[in-house]
N, C-alpha and C positions, 0 to 999 in steps of 0.2 A: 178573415181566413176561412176557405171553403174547409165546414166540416168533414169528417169522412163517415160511411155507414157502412157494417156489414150486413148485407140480409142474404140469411139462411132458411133456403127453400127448395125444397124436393123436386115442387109441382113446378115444371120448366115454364107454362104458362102466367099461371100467379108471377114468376121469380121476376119474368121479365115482363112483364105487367108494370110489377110494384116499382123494378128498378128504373124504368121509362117514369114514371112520375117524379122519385125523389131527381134521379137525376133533374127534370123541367123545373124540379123548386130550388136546383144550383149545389147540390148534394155532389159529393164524391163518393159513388158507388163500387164499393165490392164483394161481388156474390159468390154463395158455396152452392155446391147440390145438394149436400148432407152435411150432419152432424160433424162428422168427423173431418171434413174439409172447412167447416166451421171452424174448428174448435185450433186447427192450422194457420186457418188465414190468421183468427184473431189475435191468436203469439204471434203473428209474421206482423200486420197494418197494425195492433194498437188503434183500432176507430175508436169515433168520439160515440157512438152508439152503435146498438146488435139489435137487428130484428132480426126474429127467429120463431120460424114453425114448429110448429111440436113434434104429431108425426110424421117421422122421417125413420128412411131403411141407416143401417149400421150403428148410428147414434141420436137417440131423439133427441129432445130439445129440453128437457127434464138432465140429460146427460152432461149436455154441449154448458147448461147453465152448471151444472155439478163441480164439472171442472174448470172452468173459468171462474168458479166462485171460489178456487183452491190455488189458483195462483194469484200472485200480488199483483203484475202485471197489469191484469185483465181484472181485478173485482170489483173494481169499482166504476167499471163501463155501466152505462145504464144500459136495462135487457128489457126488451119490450117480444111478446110472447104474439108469436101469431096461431089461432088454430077455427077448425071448423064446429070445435066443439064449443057447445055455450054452456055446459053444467057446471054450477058453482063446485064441485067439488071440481074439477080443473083448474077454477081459477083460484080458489083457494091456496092448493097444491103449489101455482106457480110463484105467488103473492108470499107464500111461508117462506120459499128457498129462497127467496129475496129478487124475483123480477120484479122492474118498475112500473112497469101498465101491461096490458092487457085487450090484443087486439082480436074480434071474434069474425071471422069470415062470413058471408062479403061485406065489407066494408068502402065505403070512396072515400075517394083523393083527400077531402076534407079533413077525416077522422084522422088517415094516417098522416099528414102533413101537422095536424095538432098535437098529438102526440109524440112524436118525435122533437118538435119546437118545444112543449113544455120539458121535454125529460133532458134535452139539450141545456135547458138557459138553467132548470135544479140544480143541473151538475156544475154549472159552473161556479154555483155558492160554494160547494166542497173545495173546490180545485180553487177559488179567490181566498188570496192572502187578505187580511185585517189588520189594521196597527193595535196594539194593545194600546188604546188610551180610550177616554168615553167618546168621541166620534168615531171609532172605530167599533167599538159596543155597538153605538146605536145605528151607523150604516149596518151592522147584519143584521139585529132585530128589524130594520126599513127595511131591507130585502127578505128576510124570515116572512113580514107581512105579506107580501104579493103575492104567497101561496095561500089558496081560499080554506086551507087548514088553518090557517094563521093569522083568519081574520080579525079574531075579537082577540088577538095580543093586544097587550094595553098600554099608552103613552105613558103613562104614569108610572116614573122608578122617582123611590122618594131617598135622598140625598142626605146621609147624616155626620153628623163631626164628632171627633173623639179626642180627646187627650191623652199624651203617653201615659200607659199603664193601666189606662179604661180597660176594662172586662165588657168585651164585644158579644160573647155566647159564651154558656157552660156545656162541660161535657155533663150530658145527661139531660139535658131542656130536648123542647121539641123544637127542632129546624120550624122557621116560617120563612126564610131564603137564601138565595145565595147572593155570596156578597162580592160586590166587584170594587176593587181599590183604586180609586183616581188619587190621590194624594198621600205617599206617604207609605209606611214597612210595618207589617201585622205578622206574630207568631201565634201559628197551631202546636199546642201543646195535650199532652195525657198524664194524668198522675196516676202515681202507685199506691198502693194502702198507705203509707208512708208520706204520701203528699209530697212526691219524689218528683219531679218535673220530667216528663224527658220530650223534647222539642219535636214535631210530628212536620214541623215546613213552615219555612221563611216565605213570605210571601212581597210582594213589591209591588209596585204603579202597572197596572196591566195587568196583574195577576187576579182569577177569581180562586174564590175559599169557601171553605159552606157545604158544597154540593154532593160530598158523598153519604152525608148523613140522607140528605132528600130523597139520592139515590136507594139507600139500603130502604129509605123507610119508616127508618124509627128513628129513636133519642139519638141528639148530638155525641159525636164518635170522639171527639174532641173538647176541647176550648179554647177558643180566641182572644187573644190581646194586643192591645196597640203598643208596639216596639214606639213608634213616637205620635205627636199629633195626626190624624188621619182624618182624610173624606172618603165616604164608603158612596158604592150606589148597590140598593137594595134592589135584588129583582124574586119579584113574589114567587110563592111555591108556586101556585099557578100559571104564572108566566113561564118557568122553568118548566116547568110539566107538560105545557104545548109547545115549548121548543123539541125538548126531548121526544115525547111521545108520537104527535100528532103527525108528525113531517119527517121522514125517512133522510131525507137529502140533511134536512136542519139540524138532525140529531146526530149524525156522521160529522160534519160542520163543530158542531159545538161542543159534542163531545173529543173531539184533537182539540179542540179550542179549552177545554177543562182538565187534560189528561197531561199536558206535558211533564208531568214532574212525579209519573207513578213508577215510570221504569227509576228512577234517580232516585226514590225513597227504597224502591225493593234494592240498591245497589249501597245506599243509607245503612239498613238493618244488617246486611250481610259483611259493612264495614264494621258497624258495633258489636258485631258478634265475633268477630276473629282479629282487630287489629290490637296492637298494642296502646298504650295510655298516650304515647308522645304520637303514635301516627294519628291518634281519635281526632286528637286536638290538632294536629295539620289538618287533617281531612275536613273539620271544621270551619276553619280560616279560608281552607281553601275552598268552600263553599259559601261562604260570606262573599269571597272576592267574586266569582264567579255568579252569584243573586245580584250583587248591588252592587257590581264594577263598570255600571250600563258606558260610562265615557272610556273604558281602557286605562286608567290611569295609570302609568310606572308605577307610581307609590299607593297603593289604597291603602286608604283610612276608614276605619268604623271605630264609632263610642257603642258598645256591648259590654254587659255588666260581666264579670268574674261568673254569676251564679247563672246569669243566661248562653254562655258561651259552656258552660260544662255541662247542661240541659241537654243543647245540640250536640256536643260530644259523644254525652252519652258517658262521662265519668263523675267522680267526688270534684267538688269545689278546689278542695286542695292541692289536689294535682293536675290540676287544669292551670293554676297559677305555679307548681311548680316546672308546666309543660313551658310555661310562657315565658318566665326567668331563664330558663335556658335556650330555648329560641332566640330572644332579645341577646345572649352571650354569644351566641355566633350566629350575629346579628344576619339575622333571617327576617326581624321584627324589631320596631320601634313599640315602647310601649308610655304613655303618659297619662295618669289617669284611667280613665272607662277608655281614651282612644289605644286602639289599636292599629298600626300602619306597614302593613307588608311590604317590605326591602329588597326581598329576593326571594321571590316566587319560588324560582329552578331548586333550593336548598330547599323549601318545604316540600315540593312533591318528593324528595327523593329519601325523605325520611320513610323509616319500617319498620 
């Protein structure tokens, strides 16, 4: 598929200069005069990249990135900066607001046809899907590599096994990684002075966990423990560290790749702060089915202890079994033992 490019250029010779080349290198070229015809096109074509000069009359190019960096649309285009000035505090300037390179006039065909190829094939890591399983791990770490930031990433993630109920990390140690699950269902949990549990995220096959400690900095925010037998793959603080840091494209990437489940906890605490005992414990269930109902199943089934299912609730033991006796009475749920097996979805959401 032929790319598309906006370039944004005042100077009518430069404009159509530049645009006779990318066009010869098989580009789909659409040019503004200004800023503010810029910043038009780019809501109108959506291109797959912006070059853009700086000085320009009505809207510079500090502006045109300004607000293209405030709609969703458009912010994730990659912006490559074109100008006649070469002092680092320019390119500093453009490099903070978040443009991706940096072109300094005159420049030939060489330079701008490389930069545009490399900030093309970066974007396309953001924009590629990944399977959550360890080949899907290690295809984006192999592609994280080919960026010359991300050269001394290291082959080496060391593979460890756990038994149900193994203690993975405590809250208050010092993170040394984040942890990625090829086998198996791990709970993040916090206690109270009271050594009160209350359940911080279920995690599953595909899921990583770990990483917001790394993130803040300091001591484990949490504690880890294996819901059942598990294979973890270990990826070192350092490894993390030049994913996140060193590579702009890679930490965009992996960071949605780490985030899915933040908006779903801030929606977590504001359930356990307003709903009633019987909806905690639906909101629960319904959260278990929805983690680990990866096949759809009419009937899911989970073995969860009494004492780990009021943790995630977020209630007493006791009425978490007296939520579940009644649910089983208008049979919303089967219950036998540790299993529990949802009957009829439709009657648990509609509890309140």
């Amino acid at each position: 598929m032929i790319k598309k490019i906006l370039l944004i250029e005042d100077n009518d010779a430069m404009r159509e200069n530049t645009s006779e080349i990318l066009q010869l290198a098989n580009y789909s070229v659409t040019t503004a005069r200004n800023g503010k015809e810029g910043v038009e096109a780019a809501n109108r074509e959506h291109p797959d990249i912006i070059i853009c000069d700086i000085m320009m009359p009505i809207l510079d190019g500090y502006g045109v990135l300004h607000l293209l960096s405030k709609n969703e649309a458009t912010a994730g285009i990659p912006f490559i900066f074109l100008s006649a000035k070469a002092e680092k505090s320019d390119l500093r300037k453009g490099m903070d607001m978040g443009a991706d390179d940096y072109l300094t006039k005159p420049f030939d065909d060489i330079e701008l046809l490389n930069a545009v190829e490399s900030r093309l094939k970066k974007a396309e890591i953001i924009k590629k899907e990944y399977t959550k399983d360890l080949e899907g791990l290690s295809d984006f770490i192999i592609e994280a590599k080919n960026f010359d930031a991300l050269k001394d990433l290291s082959d080496s993630k060391e593979h460890r096994k756990y038994r149900k109920k193994d203690v993975i990390y405590d809250e208050g140690g010092f993170p040394k990684c984040v942890y990625f699950i090829i086998k198996g269902r791990v709970k993040t949990y916090k206690l109270n002075p009271q050594n009160k549990e209350f359940i911080t995220g279920l995690h599953n096959e595909g899921d990583f966990f770990g990483y917001l400690s790394l993130l803040e900095g300091g001591k484990n925010l949490d504690s880890a423990t294996a819901l059942e037998d598990c294979e973890l793959c270990m990826i070192s603080k350092e490894d993390f560290q030049s994913l996140i840091y060193k590579n702009q494209e890679v930490s965009k990437k992996f960071i949605k790749l780490l985030s899915d489940n933040l908006v779903e906890k801030e929606d977590q605490l504001l359930k356990l702060a307003y709903n009633s005992v019987r909806k905690k414990v639906a909101d629960a269930l319904i959260h278990l089915h929805d983690t680990y109902n990866k096949n759809n199943d009419p009937e899911f089934a989970i073995s969860i202890s009494r004492e780990d299912l009021a943790n995630l609730a977020g209630t007493a033991t006791e009425s978490t079994i007296r939520s579940l006796g009644d649910f089983k009475d208008h049979n919303m749920i089967d219950v036998h033992l540790s299993k529990i097996t949802i009957i009829n979805m439709n009657k648990l959401k509609r509890i309140i």
